[in-house]
N, C-alpha and C positions, 0 to 999 in steps of 0.2 A: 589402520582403519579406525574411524573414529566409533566412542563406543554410543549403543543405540541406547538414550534413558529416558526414549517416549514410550506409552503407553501404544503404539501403533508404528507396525513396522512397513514404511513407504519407499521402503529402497527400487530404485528404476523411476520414482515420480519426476516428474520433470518439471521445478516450481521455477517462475520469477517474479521477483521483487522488486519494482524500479524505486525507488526510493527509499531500500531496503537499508541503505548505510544512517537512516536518521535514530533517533531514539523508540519512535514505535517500529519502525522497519526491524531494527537491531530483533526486538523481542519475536515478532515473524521469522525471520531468518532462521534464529536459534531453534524453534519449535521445527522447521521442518528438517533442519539439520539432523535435528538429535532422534529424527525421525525415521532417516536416511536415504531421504531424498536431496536427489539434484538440484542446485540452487544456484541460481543468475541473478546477479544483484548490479547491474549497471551502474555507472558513476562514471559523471564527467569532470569528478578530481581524484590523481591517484591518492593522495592524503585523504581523503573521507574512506576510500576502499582500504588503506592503511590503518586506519581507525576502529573501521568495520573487525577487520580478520583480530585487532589488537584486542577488543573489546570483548568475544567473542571466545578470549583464552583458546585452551585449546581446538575448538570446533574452527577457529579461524586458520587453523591449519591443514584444513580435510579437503580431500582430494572431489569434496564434493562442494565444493564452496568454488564458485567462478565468478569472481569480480574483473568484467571488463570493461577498458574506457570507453566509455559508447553516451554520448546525448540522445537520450530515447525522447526527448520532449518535444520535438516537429517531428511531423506526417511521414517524412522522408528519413527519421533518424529513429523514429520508431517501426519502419516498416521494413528496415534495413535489421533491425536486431530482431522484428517477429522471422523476418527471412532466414538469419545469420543460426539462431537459436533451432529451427526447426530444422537445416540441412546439419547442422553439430549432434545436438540429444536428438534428432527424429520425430521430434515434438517437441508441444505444450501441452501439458496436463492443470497448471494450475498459475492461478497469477493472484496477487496481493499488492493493491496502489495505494502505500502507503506517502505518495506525492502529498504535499501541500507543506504549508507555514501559518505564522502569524503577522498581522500587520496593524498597526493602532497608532495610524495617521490624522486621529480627527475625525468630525462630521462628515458625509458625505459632501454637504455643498462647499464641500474648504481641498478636497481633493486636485489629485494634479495628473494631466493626461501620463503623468511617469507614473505614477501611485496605480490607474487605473490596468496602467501598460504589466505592471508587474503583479500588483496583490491579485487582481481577476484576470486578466485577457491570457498574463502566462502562465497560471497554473492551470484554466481550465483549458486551455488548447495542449497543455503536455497530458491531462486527464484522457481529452477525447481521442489525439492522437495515438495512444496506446491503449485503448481501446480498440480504434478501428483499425487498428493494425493487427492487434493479437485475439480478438473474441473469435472470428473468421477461423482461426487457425486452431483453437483449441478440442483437445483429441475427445472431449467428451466422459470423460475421467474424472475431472476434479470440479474446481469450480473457479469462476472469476471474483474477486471482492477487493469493493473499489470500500476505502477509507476514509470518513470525512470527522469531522468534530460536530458537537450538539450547536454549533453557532448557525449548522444548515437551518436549524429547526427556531432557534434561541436568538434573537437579534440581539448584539453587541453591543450600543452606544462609541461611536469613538470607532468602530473594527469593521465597522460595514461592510467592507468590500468583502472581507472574509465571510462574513456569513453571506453574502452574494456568490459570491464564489463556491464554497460547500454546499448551500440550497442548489446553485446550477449540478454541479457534480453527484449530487443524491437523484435529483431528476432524471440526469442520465444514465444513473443504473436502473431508474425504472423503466425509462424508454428500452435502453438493452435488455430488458429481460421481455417486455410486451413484444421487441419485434424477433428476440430470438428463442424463443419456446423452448427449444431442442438444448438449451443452455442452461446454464444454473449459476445468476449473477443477481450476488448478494450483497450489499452493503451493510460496513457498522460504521455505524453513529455512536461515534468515544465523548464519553466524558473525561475528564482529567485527567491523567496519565500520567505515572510515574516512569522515568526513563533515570537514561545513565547522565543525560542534561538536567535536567529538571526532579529534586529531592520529594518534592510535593507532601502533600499530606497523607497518614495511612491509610487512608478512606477511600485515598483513588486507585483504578485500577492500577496495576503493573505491566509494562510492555510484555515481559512473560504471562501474561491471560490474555491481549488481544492475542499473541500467537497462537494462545492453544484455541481460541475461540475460534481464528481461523482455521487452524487445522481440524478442529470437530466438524466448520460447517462443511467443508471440504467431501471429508470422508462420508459426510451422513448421506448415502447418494438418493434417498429418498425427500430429502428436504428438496422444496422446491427453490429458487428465487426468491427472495426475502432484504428486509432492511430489519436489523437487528441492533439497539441500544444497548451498552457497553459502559456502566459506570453511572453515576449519580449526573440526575441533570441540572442540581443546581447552580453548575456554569458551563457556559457556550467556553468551547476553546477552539485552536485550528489543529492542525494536525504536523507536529512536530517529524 
């Protein structure tokens, strides 16, 4: 059994992560691992789930760690895993969308129906998609928190689409939270981010503090729905 060296002991929670195998995913993961909760971290390559459990040292060997091949990013592949997840743990107690990328293709007007097809139209449809598949389902326990970088906020030059993109999906955790009251769907807004990809500066956060930051808003069950800022905003980034 893996050992517990959170501050908080969540054994029986039942979290997912679709995006969980990236560099800010990675630091989520770990935080709710070491916390002792259940953790689903979908991936549609077994090499990034290889990477995940590698990275992760020992915690990547806990019997609480479930990386399945599953594309949760259409309506039909995220509806199939909010399904799949709920008749396996009995639930959803908590979920963390650390989806997204970067992309710095040029001006907008230099763009190409492929640039649009992939920096915005497919991350914010795998966004919405696992949203409306899993907020429906969740048990009321934890909370949802969808991840964006400061470029929602911060316009790019050159990255447009991204901040297009992150501004749509910050939106949509505020629509989520006005039409579902009974819910508790938070967004952070990351500045820079130190991962196991990216050395960065000391000054930025570290993938180990957005997880514990998710794991606090989580557990605080008094915090309402909220969008919470996460690191220096003196640059827009996307979310790794």
């Amino acid at each position: 059994m893996t050992e517990n060296t959170s501050t908080h002991d969540l054994s029986g929670r039942r979290v997912l992560v679709p995006g969980g195998t990236g560099g800010v995913g990675e630091g989520i993961v770990r935080a709710w691992l070491e916390a002792g909760a259940d953790v689903v971290v979908p991936t549609r390559s077994d090499d990034r789930g290889a990477a995940l459990r590698s990275a992760l040292g020992s915690l990547g060997t806990s019997p609480l760690l479930h990386v399945p091949t599953h594309d949760s990013t259409t309506f039909a592949g995220a509806e199939a895993l909010g399904r799949e997840m709920t008749e396996r743990l009995g639930g959803i107690d908590d979920v963390a969308v650390p989806v997204g990328g970067w992309w710095q293709g040029g001006p907008l007007t230099g763009i190409t129906e492929g640039d649009w097809g992939s920096a915005f139209t497919g991350l914010a449809t795998a966004h919405v998609a696992i949203a409306r598949a899993i907020v429906p389902r969740l048990s009321g326990a934890g909370a949802y928190t969808v991840i964006v970088g400061q470029s929602a906020e911060f316009p790019v030059p050159g990255s447009g689409l991204v901040s297009m993109e992150q501004a749509a999906v910050l939106m949509m955790q505020r629509v989520l939270a006005a039409e579902s009251p009974d819910k508790r769907i938070h967004a952070l807004v990351l500045g820079p981010v130190r991962t196991r990809f990216v050395d960065g500066e000391p000054a930025w956060v570290s993938a180990a503090e957005v997880g514990a930051t998710v794991l606090e808003l989580s557990v605080a069950t008094t915090v309402t729905s909220r969008s919470v800022a996460v690191g220096s905003a003196s640059a827009g980034t996307g979310c790794p």
